[in-house]
N, C-alpha and C positions, 0 to 999 in steps of 0.2 A: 504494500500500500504506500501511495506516496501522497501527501499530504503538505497545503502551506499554511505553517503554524502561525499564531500572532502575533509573535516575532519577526515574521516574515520569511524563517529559515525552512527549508525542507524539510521534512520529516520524513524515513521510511523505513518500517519496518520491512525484514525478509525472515523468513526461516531457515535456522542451520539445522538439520536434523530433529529435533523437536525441540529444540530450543529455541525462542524468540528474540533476536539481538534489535535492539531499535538503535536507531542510528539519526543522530542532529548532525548535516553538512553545515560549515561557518569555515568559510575564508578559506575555500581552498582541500579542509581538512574535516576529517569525520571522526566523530567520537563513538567508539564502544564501549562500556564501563568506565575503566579510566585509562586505558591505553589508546591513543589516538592511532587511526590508521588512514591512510594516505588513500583517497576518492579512489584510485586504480585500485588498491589491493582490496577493499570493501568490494566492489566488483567481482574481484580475484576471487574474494571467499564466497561469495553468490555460483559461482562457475564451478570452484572446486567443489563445493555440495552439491551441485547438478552432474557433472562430469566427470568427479573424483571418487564422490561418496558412498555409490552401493560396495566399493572395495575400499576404502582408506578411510582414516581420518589421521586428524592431527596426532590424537592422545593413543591410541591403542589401535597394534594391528588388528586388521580382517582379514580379506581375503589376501589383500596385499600388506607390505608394511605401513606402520603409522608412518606418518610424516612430520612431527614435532621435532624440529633442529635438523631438518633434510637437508635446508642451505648450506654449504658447505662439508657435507660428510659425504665419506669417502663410502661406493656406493655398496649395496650387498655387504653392509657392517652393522644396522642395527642388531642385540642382541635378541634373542628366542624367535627370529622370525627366520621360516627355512627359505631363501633365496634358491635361484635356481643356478646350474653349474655354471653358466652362460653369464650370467650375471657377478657373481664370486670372480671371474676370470677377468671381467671385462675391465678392469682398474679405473673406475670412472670415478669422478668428484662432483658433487650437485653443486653446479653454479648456475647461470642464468643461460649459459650457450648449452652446458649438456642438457640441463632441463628441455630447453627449449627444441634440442633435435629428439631429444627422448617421447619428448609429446607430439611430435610430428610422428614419427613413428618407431614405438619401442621394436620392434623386429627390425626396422633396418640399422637401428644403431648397435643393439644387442642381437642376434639372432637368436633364438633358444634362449628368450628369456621367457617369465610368465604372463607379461601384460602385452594386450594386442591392441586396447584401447589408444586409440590415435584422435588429437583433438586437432582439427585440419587449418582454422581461423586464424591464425596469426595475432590478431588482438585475445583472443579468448586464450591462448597459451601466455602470451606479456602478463596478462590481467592475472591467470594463475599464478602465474610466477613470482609476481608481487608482490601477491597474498603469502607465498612460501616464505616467501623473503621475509615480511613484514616480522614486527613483534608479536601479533595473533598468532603467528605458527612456530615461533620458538620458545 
C-alpha cells in the first residue's frame, strides 16, 4: 500500500514473509525500525522476498543457504549448510560482480551447482544486491 501521509511523506507498507515492515521515504532515505536503508535496497528487499524467498532468507537456511553477511564471504563457506561439489570448488567471493553474474545465471557461472533460479532484469538483480549489501542483511 502506498499512501501520502500529513506530513506529506510517503508511506508504504510491503510484506516480508509474514512480517509487516512499514517504511517512511524522507530525503532520499527510508527508514525501517531504526536502521535506515537506502530507497534501492528497500526495493532490493521487496525482490529478494519475491525472487529469493521460497528458498533463502537472510536468518536461516532453506532450501538454499541463509544469506545474512553473504556480502563479502567466501562462497560455499556458511557452516551446517550442504553446498554442492561444484560450488565448494568454484572459489568465489560475494561481491557485487559475482552476485550479479551469479543471478544472471547460476549454471553458467557455477555448472553443477544447486540453484537454476536466474533473475534476467538487470535493475531487479542491482536492486537485490543492494539489499545484500545493505545493513538489513548483515
Amino acid at each position: 500500500m502506498i499512501a501520502k501521509g500529513a506530513s506529506g511523506l510517503l508511506v508504504v507498507a510491503a510484506s516480508l514473509a509474514a512480517t509487516a515492515l512499514p517504511v517512511a521515504a524522507s530525503r532520499g532515505r527510508e527508514q525501517s525500525g531504526s536502521a535506515a536503508v537506502a530507497p534501492a535496497a528497500m526495493d532490493g528487499a521487496r525482490l529478494y522476498q519475491i525472487k529469493c524467498g521460497s528458498c533463502h532468507s537472510i536468518a536461516a537456511s532453506k532450501t538454499g543457504p541463509a544469506h545474512k553477511g553473504v556480502f563479502g564471504r567466501k562462497a560455499a563457506s556458511l557452516a551446517g549448510y550442504n553446498y554442492s561439489p561444484a560450488l565448494r570448488a568454484a572459489n568465489l567471493t560475494w561481491d557485487a560482480k559475482t552476485l550479479d553474474l551469479w543471478l544472471q545465471g547460476p549454471q553458467k557461472l557455477v555448472k553443477g551447482s544447486k540453484m537454476y533460479l536466474a533473475v534476467q532484469d538487470p535493475a531487479q538483480r542491482k536492486e537485490i544486491i543492494e539489499f545484500l549489501r545493505s545493513d538489513a542483511a548483515q
